[in-house]
C-alpha positions in Angstrom: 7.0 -15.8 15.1 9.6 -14.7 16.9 10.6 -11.0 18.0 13.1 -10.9 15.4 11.2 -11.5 12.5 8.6 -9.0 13.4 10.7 -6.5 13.8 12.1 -7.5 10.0 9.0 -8.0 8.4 7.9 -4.3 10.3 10.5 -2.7 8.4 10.0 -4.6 5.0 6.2 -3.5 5.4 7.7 0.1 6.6 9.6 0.4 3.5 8.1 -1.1 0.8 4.4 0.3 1.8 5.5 3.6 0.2 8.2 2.5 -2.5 6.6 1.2 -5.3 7.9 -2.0 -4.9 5.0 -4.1 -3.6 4.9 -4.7 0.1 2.3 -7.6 0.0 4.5 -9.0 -2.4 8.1 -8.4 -0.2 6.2 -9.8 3.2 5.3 -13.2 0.9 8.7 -13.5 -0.3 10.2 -12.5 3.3 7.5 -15.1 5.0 8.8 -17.9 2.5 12.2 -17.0 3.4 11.2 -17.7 7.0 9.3 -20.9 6.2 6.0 -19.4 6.0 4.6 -21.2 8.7 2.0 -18.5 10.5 -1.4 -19.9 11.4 -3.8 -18.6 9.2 -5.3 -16.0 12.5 -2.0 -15.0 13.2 -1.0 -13.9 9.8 -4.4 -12.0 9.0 -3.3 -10.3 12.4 0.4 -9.8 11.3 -1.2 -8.5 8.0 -3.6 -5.9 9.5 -1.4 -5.1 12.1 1.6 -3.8 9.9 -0.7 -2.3 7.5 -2.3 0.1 10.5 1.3 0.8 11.2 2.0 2.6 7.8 -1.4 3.7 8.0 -0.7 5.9 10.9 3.0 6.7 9.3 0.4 8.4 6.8 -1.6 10.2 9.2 1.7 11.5 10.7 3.0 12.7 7.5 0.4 14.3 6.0 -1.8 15.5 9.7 -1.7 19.0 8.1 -3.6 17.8 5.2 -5.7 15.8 6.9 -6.8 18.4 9.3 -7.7 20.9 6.5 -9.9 19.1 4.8 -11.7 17.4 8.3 -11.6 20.9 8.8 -13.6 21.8 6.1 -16.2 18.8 6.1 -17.0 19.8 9.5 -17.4 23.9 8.3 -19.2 22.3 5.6 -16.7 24.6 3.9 -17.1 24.2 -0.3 -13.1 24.2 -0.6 -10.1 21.6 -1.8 -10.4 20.2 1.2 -14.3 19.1 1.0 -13.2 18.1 -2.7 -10.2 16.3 -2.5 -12.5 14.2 0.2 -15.1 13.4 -2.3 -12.6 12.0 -4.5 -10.9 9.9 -1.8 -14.5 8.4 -1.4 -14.6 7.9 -5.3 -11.2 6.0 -5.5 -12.3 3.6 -2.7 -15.9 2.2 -4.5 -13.9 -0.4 -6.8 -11.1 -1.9 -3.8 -14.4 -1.9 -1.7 -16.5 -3.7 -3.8 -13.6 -6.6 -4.7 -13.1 -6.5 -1.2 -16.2 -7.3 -0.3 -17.2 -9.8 -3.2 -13.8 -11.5 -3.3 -12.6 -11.5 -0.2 -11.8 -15.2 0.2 -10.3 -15.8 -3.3 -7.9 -12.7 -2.3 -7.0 -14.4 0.6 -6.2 -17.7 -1.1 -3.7 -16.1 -3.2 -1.7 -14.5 -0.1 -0.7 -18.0 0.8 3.1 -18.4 -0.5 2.1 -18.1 -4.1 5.5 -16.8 -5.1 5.5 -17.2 -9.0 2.1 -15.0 -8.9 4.5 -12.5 -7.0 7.4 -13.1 -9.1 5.0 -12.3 -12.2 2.9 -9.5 -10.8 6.5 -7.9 -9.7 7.4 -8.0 -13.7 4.0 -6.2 -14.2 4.7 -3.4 -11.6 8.1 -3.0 -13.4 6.7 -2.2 -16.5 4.4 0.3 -15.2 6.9 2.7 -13.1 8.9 2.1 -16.4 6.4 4.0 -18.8 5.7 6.4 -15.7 9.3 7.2 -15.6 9.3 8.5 -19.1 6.7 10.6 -18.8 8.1 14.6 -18.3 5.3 16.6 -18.4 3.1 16.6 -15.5 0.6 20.0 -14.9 -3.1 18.4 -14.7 -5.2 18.6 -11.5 -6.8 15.3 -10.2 -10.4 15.1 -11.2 -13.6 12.8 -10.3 -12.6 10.8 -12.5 -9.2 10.1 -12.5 -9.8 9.7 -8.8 -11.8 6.5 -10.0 -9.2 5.7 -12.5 -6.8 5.4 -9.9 -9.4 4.0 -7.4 -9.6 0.7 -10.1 -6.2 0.4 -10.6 -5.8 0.3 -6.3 -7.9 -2.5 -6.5 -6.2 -4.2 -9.0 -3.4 -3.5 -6.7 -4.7 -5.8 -3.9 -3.0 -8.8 -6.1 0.6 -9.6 -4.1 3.4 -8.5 -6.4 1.4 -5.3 -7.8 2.4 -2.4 -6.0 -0.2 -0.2 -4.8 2.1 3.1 -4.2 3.6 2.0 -7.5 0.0 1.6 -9.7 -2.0 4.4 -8.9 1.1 7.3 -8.5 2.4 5.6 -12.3 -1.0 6.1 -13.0 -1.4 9.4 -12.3 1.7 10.2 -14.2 0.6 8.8 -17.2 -2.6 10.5 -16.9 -0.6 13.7 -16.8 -1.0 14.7 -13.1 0.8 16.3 -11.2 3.2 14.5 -9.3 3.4 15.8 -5.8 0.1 15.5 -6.1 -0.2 11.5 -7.5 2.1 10.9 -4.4 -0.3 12.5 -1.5 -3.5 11.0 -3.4 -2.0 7.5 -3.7 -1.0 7.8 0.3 -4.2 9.2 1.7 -6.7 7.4 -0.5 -5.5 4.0 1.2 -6.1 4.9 4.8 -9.6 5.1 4.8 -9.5 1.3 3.5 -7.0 0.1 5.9 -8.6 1.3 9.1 -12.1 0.1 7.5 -10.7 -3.3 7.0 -9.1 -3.0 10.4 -13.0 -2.1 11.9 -14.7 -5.3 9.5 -12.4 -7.6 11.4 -12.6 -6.3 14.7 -16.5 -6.7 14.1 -16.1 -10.1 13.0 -13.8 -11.3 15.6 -11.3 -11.9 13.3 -8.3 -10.5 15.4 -8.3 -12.6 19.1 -4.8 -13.3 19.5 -3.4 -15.0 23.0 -1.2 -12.9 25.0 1.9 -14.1 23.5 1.5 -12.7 20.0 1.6 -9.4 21.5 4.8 -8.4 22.0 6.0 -9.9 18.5 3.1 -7.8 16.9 3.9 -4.6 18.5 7.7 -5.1 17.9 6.6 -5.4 13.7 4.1 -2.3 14.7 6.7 -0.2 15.7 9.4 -1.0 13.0 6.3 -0.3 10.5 5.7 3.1 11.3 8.7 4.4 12.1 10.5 3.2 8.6 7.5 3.9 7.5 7.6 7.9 8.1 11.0 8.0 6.7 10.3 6.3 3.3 6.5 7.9 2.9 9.1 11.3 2.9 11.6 10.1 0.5 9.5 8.2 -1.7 7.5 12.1 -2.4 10.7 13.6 -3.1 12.1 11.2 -5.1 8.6 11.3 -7.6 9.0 14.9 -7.7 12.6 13.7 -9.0 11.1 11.6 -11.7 13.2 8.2 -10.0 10.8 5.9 -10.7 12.8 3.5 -13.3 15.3 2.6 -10.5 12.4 0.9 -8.8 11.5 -0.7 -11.7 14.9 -1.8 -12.6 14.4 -3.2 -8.6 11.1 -4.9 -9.3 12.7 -6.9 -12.5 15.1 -8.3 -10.0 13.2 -9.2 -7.2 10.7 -10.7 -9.3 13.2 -12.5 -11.1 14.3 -14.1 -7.8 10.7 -14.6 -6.9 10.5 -16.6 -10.0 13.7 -18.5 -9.6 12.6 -19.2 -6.3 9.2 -20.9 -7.0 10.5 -23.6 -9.8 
């Protein structure tokens, strides 16, 4: 891997990470477009490596909400913050139990499987579709929506369904607010990311020779800083109600997905 294509498939991850467009599905179809040749260590690095990127793009964005309600955990405060906490925990109990239980049969299907992505794009399509129509959105997120959207998140870990796109769609349908299904669906993944980030540090899963730093920090860097930009736009434009241009998007690129597998 070359600097170049790190510093593409930063930006792809970036962008996409936020847009409900599929990133896991866009760096397949990106890597296949490069030839797809990454040794098995050095794409679980390149994986986990642009996913801490937009990770910390979160943390940037939203560091005023995340310091009120660390604020309030360590005040043992009773308030939204201490609340909205207990419901990030909620929404992570079905991604961390597939994760855990089905870890190497997720990992065989990120392996340039690019009619599952082409297929699973379709399905992401049709979701921001029926999202998109729905106007009227004034409900508060409770416990259990938080574990509604914490199954569909899971579900989400197949390449070609987007995450971003799932649970806020989700959340719309389920008559949420939407500024408020945008900042749930970006903070609930964090927690997973860096905890997936600490699993394979503990497991020695991430040793990498000298030269695959440079190319790593390269995609790093084009991660987070496309990354801040589109976490911004993609709230405004749910507040907008936008969300069938991105599934107009998804029936294209999974069309080629599927054109390009045959």
């Amino acid at each position: 891997m070359n600097l170049i294509e790190a510093l593409i498939l930063g930006i792809v991850q970036g962008l996409t990470e936020f847009l409900p467009v599929s990133s896991s599905g866009h760096l397949e179809l990106v890597k296949a477009i490069f030839g797809n040749d990454y040794e098995k260590n050095q794409g679980l690095m390149l994986t986990l490596c642009l996913h801490a990127a937009t990770a910390f793009s979160t943390i940037y964005v939203f560091r005023k909400d995340i310091a009120t309600i660390l604020s309030d955990l360590i005040n043992s405060k009773t308030g939204a913050g201490k609340a909205f906490s207990v419901k990030i925990i909620i929404s992570m109990i079905p991604a961390v139990f597939i994760g855990l239980f089905f870890e190497d049969f997720i990992a065989a299907l990120f392996d340039g499987n690019i009619a599952l992505v082409g297929s699973l794009l379709l399905v992401t399509a049709i979701l921001l579709f029926f999202a998109d129509k729905v106007r009227e959105s004034r409900n508060d997120l409770s416990y259990l929506h938080a574990l509604y959207i914490g199954i569909i998140q899971a579900i989400a870990i197949l390449p070609g369904i987007s995450r971003s796109g799932a649970t806020i769609a989700l959340a719309v349908l389920l008559k949420i607010e939407r500024d408020k299904a945008a900042r749930f669906s970006f903070l609930m993944v964090v927690p997973l990311i860096l905890g997936s980030m600490a699993k394979s540090i503990i497991d020695g899963d991430l040793t990498q020779d000298t030269a695959s730093f440079f190319p790593l920090l390269v995609g790093f860097i084009g991660a987070f800083i496309t990354g801040v930009f589109a976490c911004k736009w993609m709230i405004a434009l749910v507040k907008k109600s936008k969300l069938k241009y991105f599934s107009l998007y998804c029936i294209i690129v999974g069309t080629f997905a599927l054109l390009m597998s045959i």
